[in-house]
N, C-alpha and C positions, 0 to 999 in steps of 0.2 A: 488507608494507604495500602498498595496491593503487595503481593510478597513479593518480596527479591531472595529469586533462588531459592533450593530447598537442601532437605537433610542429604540429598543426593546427588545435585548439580549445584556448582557457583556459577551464575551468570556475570558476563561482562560485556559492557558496550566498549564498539571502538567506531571511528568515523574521519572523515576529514571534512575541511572547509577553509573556503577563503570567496571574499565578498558579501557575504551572507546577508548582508544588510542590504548594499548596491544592488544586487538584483532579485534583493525581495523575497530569497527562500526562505520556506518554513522551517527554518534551523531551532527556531528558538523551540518550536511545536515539538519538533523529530527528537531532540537533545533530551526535552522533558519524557517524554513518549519513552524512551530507551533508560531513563534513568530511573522512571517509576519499578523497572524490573530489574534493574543491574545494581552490581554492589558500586561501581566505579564507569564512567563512559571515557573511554580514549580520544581525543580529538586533535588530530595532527592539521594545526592551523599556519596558516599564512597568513600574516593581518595584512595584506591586502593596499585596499583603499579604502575602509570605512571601519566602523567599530565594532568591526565580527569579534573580535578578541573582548571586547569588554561585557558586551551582550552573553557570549558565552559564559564571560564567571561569572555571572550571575543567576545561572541552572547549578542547583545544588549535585553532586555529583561529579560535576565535569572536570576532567584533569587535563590541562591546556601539552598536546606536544608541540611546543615551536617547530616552523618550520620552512622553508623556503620551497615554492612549485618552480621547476626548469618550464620553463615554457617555453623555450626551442625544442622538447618533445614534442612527435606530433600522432595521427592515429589515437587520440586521448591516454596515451601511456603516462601521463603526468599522473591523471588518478588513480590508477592502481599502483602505482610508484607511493601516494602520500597514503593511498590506504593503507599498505604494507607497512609505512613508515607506523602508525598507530596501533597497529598490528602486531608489528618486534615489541613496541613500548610495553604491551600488554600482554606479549609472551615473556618478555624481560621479568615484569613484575610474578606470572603466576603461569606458565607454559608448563610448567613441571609439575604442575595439580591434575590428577588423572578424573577428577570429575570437574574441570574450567572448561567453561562455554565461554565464544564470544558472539555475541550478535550486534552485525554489522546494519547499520541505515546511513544511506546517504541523506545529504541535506533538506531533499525535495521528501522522503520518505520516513513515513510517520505508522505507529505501531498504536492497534484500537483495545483501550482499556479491558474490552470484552474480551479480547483472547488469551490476555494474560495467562490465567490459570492454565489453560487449553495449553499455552504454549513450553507454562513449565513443565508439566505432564508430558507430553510429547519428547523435550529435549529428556527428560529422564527414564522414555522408554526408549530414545534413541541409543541413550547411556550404555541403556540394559542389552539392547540387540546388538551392539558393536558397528552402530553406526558414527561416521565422525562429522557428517554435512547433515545441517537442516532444511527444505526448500520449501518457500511460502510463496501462498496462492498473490497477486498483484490484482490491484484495482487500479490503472490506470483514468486519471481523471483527466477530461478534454476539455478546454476553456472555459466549464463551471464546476463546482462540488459536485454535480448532478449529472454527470453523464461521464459514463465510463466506455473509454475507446477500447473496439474489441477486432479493430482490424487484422490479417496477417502479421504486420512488422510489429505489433505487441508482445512482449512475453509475458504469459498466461502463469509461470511463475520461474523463481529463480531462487538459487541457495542464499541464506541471509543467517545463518548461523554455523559455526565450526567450533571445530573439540580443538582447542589448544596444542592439547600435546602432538600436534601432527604436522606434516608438513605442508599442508593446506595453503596457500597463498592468493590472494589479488591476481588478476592478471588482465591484460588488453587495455581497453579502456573504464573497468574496474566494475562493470555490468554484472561479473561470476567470480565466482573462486575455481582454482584445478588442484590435483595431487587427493583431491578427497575418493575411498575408496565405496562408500556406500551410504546412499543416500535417505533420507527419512525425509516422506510427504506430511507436511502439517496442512490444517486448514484455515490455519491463522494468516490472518491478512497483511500484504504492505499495501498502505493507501499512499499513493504515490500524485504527488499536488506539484512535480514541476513544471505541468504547463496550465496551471491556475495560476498566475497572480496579476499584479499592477502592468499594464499593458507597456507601459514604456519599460521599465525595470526588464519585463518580458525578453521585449526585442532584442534589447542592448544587453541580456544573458545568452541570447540566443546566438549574437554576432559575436559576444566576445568567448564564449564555448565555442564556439566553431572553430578559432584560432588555433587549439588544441590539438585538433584534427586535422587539419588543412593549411595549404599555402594561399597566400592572397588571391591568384585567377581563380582557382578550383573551389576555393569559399564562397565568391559571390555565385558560379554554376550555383553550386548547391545550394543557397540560399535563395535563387530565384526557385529551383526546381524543390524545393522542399514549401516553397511558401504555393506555387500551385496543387502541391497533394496535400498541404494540409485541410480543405475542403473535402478531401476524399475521405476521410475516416470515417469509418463504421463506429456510432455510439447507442452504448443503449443508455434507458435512464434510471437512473440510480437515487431511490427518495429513502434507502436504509437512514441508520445512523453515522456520526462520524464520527474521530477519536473527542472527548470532551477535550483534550488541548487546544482542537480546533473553533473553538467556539468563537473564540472573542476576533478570529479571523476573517473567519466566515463571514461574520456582521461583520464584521471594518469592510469587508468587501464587497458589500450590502444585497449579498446571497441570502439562501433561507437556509435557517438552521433545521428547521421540523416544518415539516407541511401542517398546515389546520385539521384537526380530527374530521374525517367525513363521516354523517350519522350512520350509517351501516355498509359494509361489502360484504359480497355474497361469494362465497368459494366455494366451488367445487371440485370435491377430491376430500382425502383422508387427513382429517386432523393428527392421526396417532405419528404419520411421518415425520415430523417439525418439532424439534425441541421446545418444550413447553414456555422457555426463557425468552424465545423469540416469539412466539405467540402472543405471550402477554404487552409485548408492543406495538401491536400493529396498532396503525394511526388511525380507527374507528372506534365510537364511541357503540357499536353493535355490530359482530363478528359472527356472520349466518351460515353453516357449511350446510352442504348438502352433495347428495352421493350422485346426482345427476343433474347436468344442465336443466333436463323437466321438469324440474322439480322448482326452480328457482321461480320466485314470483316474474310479474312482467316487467312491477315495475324497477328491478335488481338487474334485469335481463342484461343490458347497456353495459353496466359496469362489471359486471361479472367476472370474475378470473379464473379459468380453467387451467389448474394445474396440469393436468394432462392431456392439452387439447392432440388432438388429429388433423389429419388433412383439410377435411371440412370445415374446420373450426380457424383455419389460417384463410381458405379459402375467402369464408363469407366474413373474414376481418375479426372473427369475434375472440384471436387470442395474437400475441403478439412476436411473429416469426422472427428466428436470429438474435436469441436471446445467447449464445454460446460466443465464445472468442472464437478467433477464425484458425490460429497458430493451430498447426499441426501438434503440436506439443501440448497442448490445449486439455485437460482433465476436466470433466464434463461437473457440470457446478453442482456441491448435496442439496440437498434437499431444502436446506434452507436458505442456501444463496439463492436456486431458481424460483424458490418463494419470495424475496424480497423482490427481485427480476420484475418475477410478474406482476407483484402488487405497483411495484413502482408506476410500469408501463402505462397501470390504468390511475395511476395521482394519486395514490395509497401509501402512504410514509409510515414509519416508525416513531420511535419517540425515545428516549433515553429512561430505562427506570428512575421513579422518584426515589 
């Protein structure tokens, strides 16, 4: 079981929801995900039309806020309205704890086992520096587990954690928080799967969110002209690992959990760069490095992955250009993101330690 919280920060979840079932989010995923680290998740729910409410108590952790969405708001102000609602609940209970965190996930977004530690440590140097906002790197996933959208209209990351005692708030359509006064980068991930799921569920999320935003003529615009750019997206592919809550999903949705081990890949570039932890998963059953492409046999040549290719090496195809998000806001991936990047590119996966 991983820790919750330390000698130095109390972690807590807060969130909203309503439908969760009807259109298919990985709520049950995101809930578990947020409560393996929190003492308590907040959840200011609406029951809807389906059995969000009862699926919910059954994630140990979760403290149901009732509650009712206005949906004559529009501009998506209904969300950051119920965020907030779960938000007071959870300043209510513990706002006046000068070391209470909260860390927020929406329904569609899910927090990966590995970063756990990384992220208590972090919120407890953010403690230390008199920072009150966390902001975490976003994996956007585009119609499978396997590809991560990295067009402009992506945010490349967003705040997902706040210091309690402040006036930090929800705001617009509940995307960010404001009133935070100093920000701390983690490199902890949201793996974000709301446009992963059952196609129909999909649509009829897709039309009945819109609602929120929009008036009847201007919904169906946007919904025509959003369903011609969704072809447009920039993906790259993504064969890392995902959080294990994800597992039994994945399969129901008859995705791939781990690529097949391939007998060797050949990299070139510096092992010492890459944290040893992720090292030891890459999805080959023999791990060749070598300090230069000349060096690499012929027959490795093919698959090879240059970590720090050049011009030349995009040129003649043999490294895989546009591995970076396009957002100007964009923070350029470490070391071991654009390692998984690139192994991906050429059908090189990971694995989940045994």
């Amino acid at each position: 079981m991983p820790q919750k919280s330390s000698n130095l920060v109390k972690l807590y979840g807060f969130t909203l929801l309503r439908n969760g079932v009807k259109y298919d989010y990985s709520f049950r995923e995101s809930f578990t995900s947020l409560s393996h680290i929190s003492e308590e998740v907040y959840v200011a729910l609406d029951k809807g039309d389906d059995n969000s409410l009862e699926e919910s108590q059954k994630i140990p952790g979760v403290k149901i806020i009732p509650s009712t969405w206005d949906m004559a708001l529009k501009k998506g102000l209904v969300l950051s309205v119920e965020t907030n609602k779960a938000l007071e609940a959870l300043r209510k209970d513990h706002g006046q704890e000068d070391n209470a965190w909260g860390i927020y996930l929406q329904a569609d977004e899910v927090l990966h086992e590995d970063d756990y530690e990384r992220l208590i440590k972090d919120i407890e140097e953010a403690q230390k520096t008199g920072c009150d906002a966390i902001s975490f790197r976003y994996f956007h996933f585009w119609q499978t587990h396997h590809h991560v959208a990295v067009s402009k209209k992506w945010y490349p990351h967003e705040i997902r954690a706040i210091k309690l005692k402040t006036n930090i708030e929800s705001w617009g359509d509940a995307q960010g928080f404001r009133n935070q006064t100093k920000v701390f980068f983690t490199e902890a991930r949201i793996f974000h799967y709301g446009h992963v799921r059952e196609q129909d569920s999909y649509k009829e999320k897709i039309r009945d969110m819109g609602k929120l935003y929009h008036e009847a003529q201007v919904l169906e615009e946007k919904l025509s002209k959003g369903q011609k750019n969704a072809s447009k997206n920039k993906c790259i592919e993504y064969f890392g690992t995902h959080p294990l809550v994800m597992k039994e999903r994945i399969l129901r949705m008859n995705d791939i959990w781990e690529l097949p081990e391939v007998s060797e890949v050949a990299i070139v570039g510096d092992p010492k760069k890459y944290s040893p932890a992720l090292l030891k998963t890459i999805g080959a059953k023999k791990v060749s490095w070598f300090a230069t492409s000349s060096e690499v046999p012929r027959a490795l040549k093919k698959s090879m992955v240059l970590t720090e290719p050049g011009l030349f090496d995009y040129l003649f195809k043999r490294a895989e250009p546009g591995l970076e998000m396009k957002s100007k806001l964009h923070r350029k991936w470490s070391d071991d993101f654009k390692l998984i990047f690139q192994l991906s590119s050429r059908h090189v996966g990971f694995r989940h330690p045994s």
